[in-house]
N, C-alpha and C positions, 0 to 999 in steps of 0.2 A: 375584536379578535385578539384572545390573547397569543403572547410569543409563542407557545407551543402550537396551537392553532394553525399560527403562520408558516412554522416548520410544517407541520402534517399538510396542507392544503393548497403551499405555495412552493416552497423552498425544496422539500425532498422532492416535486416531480421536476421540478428546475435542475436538478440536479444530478437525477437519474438522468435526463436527457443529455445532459452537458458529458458527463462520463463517458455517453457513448457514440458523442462526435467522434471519437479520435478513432472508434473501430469501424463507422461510415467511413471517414478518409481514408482508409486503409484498405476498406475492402473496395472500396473503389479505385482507389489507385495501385491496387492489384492489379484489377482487371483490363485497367484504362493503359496500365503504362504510365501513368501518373506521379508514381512513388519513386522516381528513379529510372536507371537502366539497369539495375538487377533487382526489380520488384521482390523476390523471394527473401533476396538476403535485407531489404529493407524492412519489408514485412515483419520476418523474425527479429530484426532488430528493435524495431519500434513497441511492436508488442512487448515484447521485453521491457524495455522500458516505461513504457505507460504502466507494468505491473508496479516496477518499484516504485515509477512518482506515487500510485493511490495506497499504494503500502505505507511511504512514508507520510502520505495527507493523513490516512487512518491511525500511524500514531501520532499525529499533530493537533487529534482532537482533544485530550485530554489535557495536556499543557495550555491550549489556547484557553479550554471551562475554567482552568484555574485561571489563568491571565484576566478573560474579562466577566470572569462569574456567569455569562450566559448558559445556565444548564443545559437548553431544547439542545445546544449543538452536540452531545449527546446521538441526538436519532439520528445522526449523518455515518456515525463510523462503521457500523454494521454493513452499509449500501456501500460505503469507500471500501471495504474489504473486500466484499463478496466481487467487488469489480476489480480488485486488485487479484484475486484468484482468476476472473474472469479472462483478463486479460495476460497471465500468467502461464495457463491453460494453452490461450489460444499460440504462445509463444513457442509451450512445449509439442502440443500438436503440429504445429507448423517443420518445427523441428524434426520430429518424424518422420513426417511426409516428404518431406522437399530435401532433405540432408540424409537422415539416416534410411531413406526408400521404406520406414518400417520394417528394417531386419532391427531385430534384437541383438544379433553380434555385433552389426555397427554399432549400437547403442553402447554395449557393453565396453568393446573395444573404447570407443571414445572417453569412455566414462573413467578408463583404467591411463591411458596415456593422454587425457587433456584435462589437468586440475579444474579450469572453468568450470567445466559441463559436470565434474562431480560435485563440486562448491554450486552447483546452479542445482542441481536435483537436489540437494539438501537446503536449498534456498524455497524449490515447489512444493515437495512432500507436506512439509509441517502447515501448509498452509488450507489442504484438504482435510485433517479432520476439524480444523478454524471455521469451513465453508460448509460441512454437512454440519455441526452443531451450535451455528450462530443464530437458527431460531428461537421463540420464545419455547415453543413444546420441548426443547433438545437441554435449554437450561432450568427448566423446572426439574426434567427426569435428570441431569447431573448434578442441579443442587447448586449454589450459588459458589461455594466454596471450589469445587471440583473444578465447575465451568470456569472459573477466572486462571485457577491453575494450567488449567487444559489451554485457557489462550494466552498463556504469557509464552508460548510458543511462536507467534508473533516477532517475539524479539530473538528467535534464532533462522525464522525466515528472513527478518530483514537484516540482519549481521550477515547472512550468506547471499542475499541477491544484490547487496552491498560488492559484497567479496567475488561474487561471480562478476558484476564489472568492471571491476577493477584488475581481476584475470583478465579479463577477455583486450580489453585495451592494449596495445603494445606499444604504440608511439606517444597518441596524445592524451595525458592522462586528467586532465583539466577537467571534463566531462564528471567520471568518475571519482575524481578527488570532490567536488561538490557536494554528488548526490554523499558521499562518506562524513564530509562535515554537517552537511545539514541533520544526517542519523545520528551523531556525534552529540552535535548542540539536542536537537528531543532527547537522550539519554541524559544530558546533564540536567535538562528542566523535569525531569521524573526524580533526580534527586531529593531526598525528604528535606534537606535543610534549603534544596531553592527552591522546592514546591510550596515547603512553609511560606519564606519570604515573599515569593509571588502571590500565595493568598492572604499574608499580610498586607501588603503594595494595595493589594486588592481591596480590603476591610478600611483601609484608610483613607483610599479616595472615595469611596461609598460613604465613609462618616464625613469629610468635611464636605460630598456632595450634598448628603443632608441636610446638614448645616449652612449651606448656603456660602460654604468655605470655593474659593477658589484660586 
């Protein structure tokens, strides 16, 4: 079985499944009383946050290809994202329903007097047309040039769902200082002079692996 193989047949449903542990515990500890003594506000919280972890796993994929040349990891970022919107989604729904009663004035009202929740809608937006055009048919009809332009949007959902927890935080900001370094460090390994060197790093332990160098 080649590596790709093993991604198609083994890895992507492991992985699919693994993503969507964290919305099983959830919605059961919804229901259960599980999640807390204010289920609602854990709810929206959690989700919120599993959006950012798979935001920031999905731009982790690209730095890690270059780090250990494994190309197949590749077919994971597409599943990391659409479940980064996924769960994103389920945040901002939650939201509605349980906070704002779905009035649109609350909505609006909040959105005008609590920075968070504006930095948090410009966090979710860009990441819906990410999620209707991460198919294969969506970047053949945009063209390869388009498509890639269209998702370096990406990098202003996660500077704002970034930005939106670090609003939202008032006391302990340890949490959010985190998730901010670790988006911090992916942006510095996207750098062209240390993505060089890391696929240099790279070329050179593959040549003295060859060689029987160690």
């Amino acid at each position: 079985m080649t590596q790709l193989q093993l991604v198609e047949r083994v890895l992507k449903p492991a992985v699919f499944i693994i993503a969507l542990i964290p919305f099983a515990y959830l919605l059961w500890g919804f229901f259960t009383g599980g999640i807390g003594a204010n289920p609602v506000n854990e709810f929206i919280r959690e989700t919120g946050l599993w959006g950012l972890r798979l935001l920031l796993l999905t731009l982790c994929v690209t730095p890690l290809r270059r780090i250990t040349g494994w190309n197949p990891i590749i077919k994971f970022r597409r599943m990391l994202g659409l479940y980064a919107f996924f769960y994103s989604a389920l945040h901002l729904i939650a939201y509605l329903i349980f906070e704002a009663e779905l009035s649109l004035v609350y909505v609006i009202k909040d959105a005008v007097y609590r920075m968070y929740i504006t930095v948090g809608w410009i966090g979710l937006l860009p990441l819906v047309p990410l999620a209707v055009t991460s198919t294969d048919g969506m970047l053949r009809r945009l063209g390869g040039k388009r498509w890639q332009q269209l998702h370096r949007l990406v990098y202003v959902a996660a500077v704002a769902s970034v930005g939106h927890y670090l609003l939202l935080v008032k006391a302990d900001l340890r949490d959010p200082l985190f998730y901010l370094a670790v988006f911090l460090l992916l942006m510095l390994l996207r750098l062209p002079p240390v993505a060089r060197q890391l696929s240099g790093l790279r070329s050179s332990e593959s040549g003295r692996a060859a060689k029987g160098i160690r």
